[in-house]
C-alpha positions in Angstrom: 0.0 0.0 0.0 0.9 3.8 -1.1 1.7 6.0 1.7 4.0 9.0 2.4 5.9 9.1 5.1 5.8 12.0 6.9 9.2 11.7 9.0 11.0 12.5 6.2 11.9 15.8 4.5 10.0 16.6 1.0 12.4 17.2 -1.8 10.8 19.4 -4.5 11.8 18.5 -7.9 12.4 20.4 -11.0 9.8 20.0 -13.7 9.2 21.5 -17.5 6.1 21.1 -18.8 5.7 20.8 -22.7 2.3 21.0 -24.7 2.0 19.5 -28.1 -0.5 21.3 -30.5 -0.4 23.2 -34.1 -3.3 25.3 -32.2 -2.8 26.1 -28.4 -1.1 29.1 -26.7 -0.3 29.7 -23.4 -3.6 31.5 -22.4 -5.5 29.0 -23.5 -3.4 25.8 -22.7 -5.8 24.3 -20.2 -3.9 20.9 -20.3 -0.5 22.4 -19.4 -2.1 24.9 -17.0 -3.1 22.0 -14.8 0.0 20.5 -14.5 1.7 23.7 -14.0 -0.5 24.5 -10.9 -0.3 20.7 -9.3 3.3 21.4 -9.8 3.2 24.4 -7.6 0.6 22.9 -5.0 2.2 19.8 -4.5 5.7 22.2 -3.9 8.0 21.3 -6.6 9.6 23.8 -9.4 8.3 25.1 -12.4 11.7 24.8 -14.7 10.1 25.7 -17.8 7.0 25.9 -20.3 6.9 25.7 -23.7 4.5 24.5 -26.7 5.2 23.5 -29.5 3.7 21.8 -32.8 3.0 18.4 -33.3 6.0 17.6 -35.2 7.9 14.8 -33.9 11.8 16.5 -34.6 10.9 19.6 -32.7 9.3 17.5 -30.0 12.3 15.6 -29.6 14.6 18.7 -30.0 12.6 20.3 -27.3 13.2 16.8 -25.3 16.9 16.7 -25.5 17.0 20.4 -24.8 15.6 19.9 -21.4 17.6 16.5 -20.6 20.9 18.2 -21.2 19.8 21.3 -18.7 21.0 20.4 -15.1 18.0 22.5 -14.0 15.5 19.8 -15.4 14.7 16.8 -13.0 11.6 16.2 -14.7 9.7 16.7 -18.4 5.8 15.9 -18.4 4.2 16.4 -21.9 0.8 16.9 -22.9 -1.0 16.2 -25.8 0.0 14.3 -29.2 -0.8 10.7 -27.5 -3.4 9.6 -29.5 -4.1 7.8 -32.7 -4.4 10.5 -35.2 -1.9 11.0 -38.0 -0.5 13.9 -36.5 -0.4 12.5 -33.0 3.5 11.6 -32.6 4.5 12.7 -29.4 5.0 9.2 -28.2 7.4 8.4 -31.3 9.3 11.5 -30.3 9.4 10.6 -26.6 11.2 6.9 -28.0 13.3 8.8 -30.0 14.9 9.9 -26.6 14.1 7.6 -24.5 17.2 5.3 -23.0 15.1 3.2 -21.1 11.1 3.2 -21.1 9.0 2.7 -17.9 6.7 0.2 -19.2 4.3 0.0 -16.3 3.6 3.9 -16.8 1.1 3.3 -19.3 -0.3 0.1 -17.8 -0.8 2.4 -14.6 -2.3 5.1 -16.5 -4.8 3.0 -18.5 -5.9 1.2 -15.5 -6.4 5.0 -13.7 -8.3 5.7 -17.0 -10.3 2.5 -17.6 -11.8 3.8 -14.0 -12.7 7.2 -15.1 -13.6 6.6 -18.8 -13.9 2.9 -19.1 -13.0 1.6 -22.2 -12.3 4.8 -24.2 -8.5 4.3 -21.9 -7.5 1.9 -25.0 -7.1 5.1 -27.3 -4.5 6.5 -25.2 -0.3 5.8 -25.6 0.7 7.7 -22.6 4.3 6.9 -21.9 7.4 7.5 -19.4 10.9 6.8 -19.9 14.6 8.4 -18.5 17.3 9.8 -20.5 20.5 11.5 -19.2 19.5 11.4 -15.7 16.1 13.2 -16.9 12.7 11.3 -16.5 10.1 12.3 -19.7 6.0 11.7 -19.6 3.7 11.5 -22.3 0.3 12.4 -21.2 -2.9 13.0 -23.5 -3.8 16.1 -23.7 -6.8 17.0 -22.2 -6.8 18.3 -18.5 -8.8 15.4 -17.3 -5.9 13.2 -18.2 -3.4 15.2 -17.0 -5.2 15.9 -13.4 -5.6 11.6 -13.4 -2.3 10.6 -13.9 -0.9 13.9 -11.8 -3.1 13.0 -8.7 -3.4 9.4 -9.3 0.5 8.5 -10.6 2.9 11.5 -10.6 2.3 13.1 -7.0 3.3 10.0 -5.3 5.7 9.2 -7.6 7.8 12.1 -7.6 7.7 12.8 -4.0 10.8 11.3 -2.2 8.6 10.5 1.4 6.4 8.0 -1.0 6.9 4.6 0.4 7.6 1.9 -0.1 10.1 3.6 -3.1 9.5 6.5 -5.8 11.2 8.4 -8.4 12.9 10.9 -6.5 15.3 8.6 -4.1 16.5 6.7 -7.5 17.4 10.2 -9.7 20.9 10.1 -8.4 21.6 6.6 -9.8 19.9 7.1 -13.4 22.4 8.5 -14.7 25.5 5.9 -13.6 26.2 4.1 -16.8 27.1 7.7 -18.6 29.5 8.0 -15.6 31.7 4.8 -16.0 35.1 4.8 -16.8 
């Protein structure tokens, strides 16, 4: 069972948050607007915001931007995880990607299946780590990204979380680009 453990010091964790669309701007991103105030509530940092188009080599570019920046712990996307044609956010994401966290999308379709039954199966939400980074794919409404904040990511990314999260692991994702 999920709990935190309130003994232990919270360690706030640096996040970007990227929104994929040809049509969004930032006053009307309601998707990345969620995320960015969860971020805030729950106490981590804000490291960045940007949108850009569904296109997967500027997705990626954006991707590899952030993992090479020291100041990013953390890179949640939002939108582009669909079916469509122009819906390659995941392919970008893989395009980066050293190692995928498989279970993130198993976890995230079982949070969905309970809040929009079957209609979960259209979603490719993803997670993965490269250069010490972790990246998130998450659909793009703000339904989706307030489930898989409040249901997945909160706990996840908070270091009290037992019995083990992200956080307490960040230190160690990085090791094989530091062997001799």
């Amino acid at each position: 069972m999920s709990r935190i453990d309130e003994t232990m010091e919270f360690v706030p964790v640096r996040i970007a948050v990227l929104t994929v669309s040809d049509t969004r701007a930032l006053a009307d991103d309601r998707s990345g607007q969620v995320l960015v105030d969860r971020i805030a509530q729950a106490g981590h940092v804000l490291a960045d915001r940007r949108i850009v188009q569904d296109e997967r080599d500027q997705i990626a570019a954006q991707l590899r931007d952030w993992i090479a920046d020291e100041a990013v712990d953390v890179v949640i996307s939002t939108g582009g995880t669909g079916l469509t044609g122009r819906d390659v956010t995941v392919e970008a994401h893989r395009d980066v990607y050293e190692k995928e966290i498989e279970a993130f999308g198993t976890v995230f379709t079982m949070v969905s299946m309970n809040k929009i039954g079957t209609s979960a199966v259209q979603s490719r939400a993803t997670g993965g780590v490269a250069g010490g980074t972790y990246l998130f794919a998450l659909p793009g409404s703000p339904g989706a990204c307030k489930d898989a904040w409040d249901e997945i990511l909160q706990w996840q990314l908070d270091y009290r979380h037992r019995p083990c999260n992200f956080v307490e692991i960040m230190p160690r994702l990085d090791e094989h680009l530091r062997r001799k």
